[in-house]
Wavefront OBJ file of the C-alpha trace (Angstrom):
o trace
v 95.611 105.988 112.209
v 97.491 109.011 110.655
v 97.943 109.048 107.134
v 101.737 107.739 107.049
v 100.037 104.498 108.680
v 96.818 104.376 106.472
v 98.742 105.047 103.208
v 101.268 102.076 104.040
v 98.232 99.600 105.316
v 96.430 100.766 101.851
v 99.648 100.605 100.011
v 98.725 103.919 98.397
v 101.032 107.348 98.592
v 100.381 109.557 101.179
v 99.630 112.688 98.277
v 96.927 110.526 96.407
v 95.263 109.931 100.019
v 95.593 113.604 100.040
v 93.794 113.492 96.256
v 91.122 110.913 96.939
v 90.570 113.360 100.031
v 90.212 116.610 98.050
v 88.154 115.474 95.321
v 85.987 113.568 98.344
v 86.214 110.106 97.796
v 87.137 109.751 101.453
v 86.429 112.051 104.201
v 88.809 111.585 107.163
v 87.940 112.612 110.567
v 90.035 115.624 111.615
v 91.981 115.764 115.103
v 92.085 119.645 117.052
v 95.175 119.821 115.951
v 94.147 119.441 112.512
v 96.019 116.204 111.664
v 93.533 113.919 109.888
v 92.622 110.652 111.607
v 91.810 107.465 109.668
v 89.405 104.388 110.938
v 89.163 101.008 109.362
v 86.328 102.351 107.320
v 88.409 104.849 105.711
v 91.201 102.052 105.265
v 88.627 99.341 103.406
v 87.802 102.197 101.282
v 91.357 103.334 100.014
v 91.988 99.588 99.615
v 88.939 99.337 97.165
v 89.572 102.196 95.655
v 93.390 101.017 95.046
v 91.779 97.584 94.230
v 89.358 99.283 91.114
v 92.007 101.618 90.030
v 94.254 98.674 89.508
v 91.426 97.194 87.444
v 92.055 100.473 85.792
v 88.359 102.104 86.488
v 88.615 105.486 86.632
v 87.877 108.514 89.779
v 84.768 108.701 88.329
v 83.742 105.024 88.007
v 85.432 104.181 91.539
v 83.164 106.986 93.259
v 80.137 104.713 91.325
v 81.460 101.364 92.437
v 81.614 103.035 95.976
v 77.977 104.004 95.998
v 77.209 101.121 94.618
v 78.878 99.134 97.569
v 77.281 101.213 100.804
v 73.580 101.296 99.187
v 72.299 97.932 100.386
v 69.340 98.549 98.052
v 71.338 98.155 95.188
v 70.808 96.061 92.066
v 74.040 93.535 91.273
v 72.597 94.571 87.297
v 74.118 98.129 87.971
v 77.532 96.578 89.177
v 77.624 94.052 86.589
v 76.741 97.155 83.993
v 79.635 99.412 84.709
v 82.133 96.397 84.806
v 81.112 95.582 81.455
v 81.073 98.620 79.869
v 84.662 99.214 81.642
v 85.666 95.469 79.985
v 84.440 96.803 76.563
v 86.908 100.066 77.237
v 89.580 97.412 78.158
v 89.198 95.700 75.183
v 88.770 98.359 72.444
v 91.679 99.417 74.245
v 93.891 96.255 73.552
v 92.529 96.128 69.752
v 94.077 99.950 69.640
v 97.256 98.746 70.922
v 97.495 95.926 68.799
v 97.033 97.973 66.108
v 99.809 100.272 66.938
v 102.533 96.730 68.020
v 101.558 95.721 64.109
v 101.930 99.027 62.544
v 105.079 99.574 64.711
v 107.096 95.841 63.949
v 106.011 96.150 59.970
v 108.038 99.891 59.989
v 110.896 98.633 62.639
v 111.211 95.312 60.102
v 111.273 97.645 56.882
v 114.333 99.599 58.201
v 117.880 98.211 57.764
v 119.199 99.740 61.017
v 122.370 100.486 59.252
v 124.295 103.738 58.585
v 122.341 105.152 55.710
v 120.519 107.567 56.137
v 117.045 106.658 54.583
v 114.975 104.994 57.139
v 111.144 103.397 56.838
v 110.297 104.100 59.897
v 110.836 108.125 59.797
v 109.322 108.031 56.655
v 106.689 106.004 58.361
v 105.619 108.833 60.884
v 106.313 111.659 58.418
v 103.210 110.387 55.738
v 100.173 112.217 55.398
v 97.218 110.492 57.367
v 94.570 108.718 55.509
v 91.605 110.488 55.005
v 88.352 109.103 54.726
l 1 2 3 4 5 6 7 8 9 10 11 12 13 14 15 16 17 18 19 20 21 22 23 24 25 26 27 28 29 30 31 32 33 34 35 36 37 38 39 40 41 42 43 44 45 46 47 48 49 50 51 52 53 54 55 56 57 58 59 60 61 62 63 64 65 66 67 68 69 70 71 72 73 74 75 76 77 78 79 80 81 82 83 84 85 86 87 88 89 90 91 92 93 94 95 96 97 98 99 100 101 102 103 104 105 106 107 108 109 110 111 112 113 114 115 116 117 118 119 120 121 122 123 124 125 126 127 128 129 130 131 132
């Protein structure tokens, strides 16, 4: 497969093939001609690698999780490990954002929204942080 054909089977760009490529996540076979030439191996592992980014595990965690997949010897405690600490990423992640939706609605409910020119939420960004 070329990588036109590869990127729409993985449903993946063609320039993050290209990426996942330079930083060696995948290793395509070269042609003479120089034109890079994809198997089903390379395909199954642009379509995990899509898969775990979409789970939102980063370059670094995918090349892991990749490892982790072609050594047979592997413990399922290792796999298990990174997923949770990625989960506990997720969800200190969420508690940020909720943090910043509440913070956001009380300044957005504060201001009037009409025509004067004082307004909560500018004054909002503008204070001085809390120091602890």
């Amino acid at each position: 497969m070329n990588i036109g054909e590869v990127a729409e089977a993985a449903g993946l760009p063609a320039k993050t093939i290209r990426y996942y490529e330079d930083i060696g996540l995948i290793t395509p076979h070269r042609a003479e001609n120089g034109y890079r030439r994809f198997t089903q191996t390379h395909l199954h592992k642009l379509a995990f690698i899509a898969r775990a980014r979409g789970l939102g595990f980063s370059i670094d965690q995918c090349r892991t999780l990749l490892a982790l997949y072609e050594d047979r010897e592997r413990a399922s405690a290792d796999v298990k490990h990174l997923a949770e600490t990625h989960l506990s990423e997720i969800d200190a992640k969420m508690a940020e954002l909720a943090e910043m939706r509440r913070t956001l609605a009380q300044l957005i409910h504060a201001c009037a929204g009409d025509h004067r020119p004082d307004c909560p939420i500018l004054s909002g960004l503008a204070a001085p942080l809390d120091s602890d």
